[in-house]
Structure formats: structure tokens, C-alpha cells
N, C-alpha and C positions, 0 to 999 in steps of 0.2 A: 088270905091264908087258906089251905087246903080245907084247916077245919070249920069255916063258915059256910063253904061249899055243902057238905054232906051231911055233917051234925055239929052240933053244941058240944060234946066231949064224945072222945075215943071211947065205944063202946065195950063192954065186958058181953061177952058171950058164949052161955054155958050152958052143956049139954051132959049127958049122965056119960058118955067116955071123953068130952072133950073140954077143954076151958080157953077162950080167944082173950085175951087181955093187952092191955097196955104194954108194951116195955120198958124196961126199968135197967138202969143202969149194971145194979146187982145181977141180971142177966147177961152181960159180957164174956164170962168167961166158957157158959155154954153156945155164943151167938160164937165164938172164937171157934170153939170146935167143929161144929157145922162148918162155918164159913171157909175155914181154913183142909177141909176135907175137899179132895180136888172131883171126886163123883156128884159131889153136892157143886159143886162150881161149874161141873163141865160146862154148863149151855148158859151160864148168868153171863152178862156183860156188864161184870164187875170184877174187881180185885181180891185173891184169897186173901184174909186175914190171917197174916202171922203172927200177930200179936195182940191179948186183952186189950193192950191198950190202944188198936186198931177199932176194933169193936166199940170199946165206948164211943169213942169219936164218932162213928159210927152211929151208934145207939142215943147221943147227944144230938147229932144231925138230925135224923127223925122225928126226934121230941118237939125240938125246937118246930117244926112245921105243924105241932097239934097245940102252940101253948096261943 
């Protein structure tokens, strides 16, 4: 798994303007927005999200590579 490569668990990382954290499910609907914003897509070699429930799937997928 990706996560015995680099750490023990997905780090939290927090600074006085910034906070890096895990993703959470409950984050979809903003992972939606971005994703599905096509300036935010121009140069990804990925798929816009047109739908929350693209995201999750999405946001499911990734998890699953830190459990």
C-alpha cells in the first residue's frame, strides 16, 4: 500500500493560514465544485466531476489507498 511507503497514517498539517488533512467523504460536495470547474481541469489528466456522487467515488478511491 502507498501508506507503508511514506507513513503510518495520513498526516494532519497545520499552519496559522493553512490546515492539510485527510479527506473525508462529507467533502464531496466541495471536491465537486473544484473538480467540475473546467479552469481548475484545464491541464489535469482527469475527468470533470459532474456529479457529488462522482466525487465520492472518487474520494472512496483514495481512501481506500491509505487504509
Amino acid at each position: 500500500m502507498l501508506n507503508d511507503h511514506y507513513f503510518n497514517a495520513f498526516p494532519e498539517l497545520k499552519s496559522q493560514r493553512l490546515l492539510l488533512r485527510p479527506l473525508s467523504l462529507s467533502d464531496a460536495a466541495e471536491v465537486q465544485v473544484m473538480r467540475s470547474d473546467e479552469r481548475v481541469m484545464l491541464y489535469m489528466d482527469q475527468e470533470r466531476h459532474r456529479t457529488v456522487q462522482q466525487s465520492e467515488a472518487s474520494i472512496s478511491k483514495k481512501l481506500k489507498k491509505y487504509q
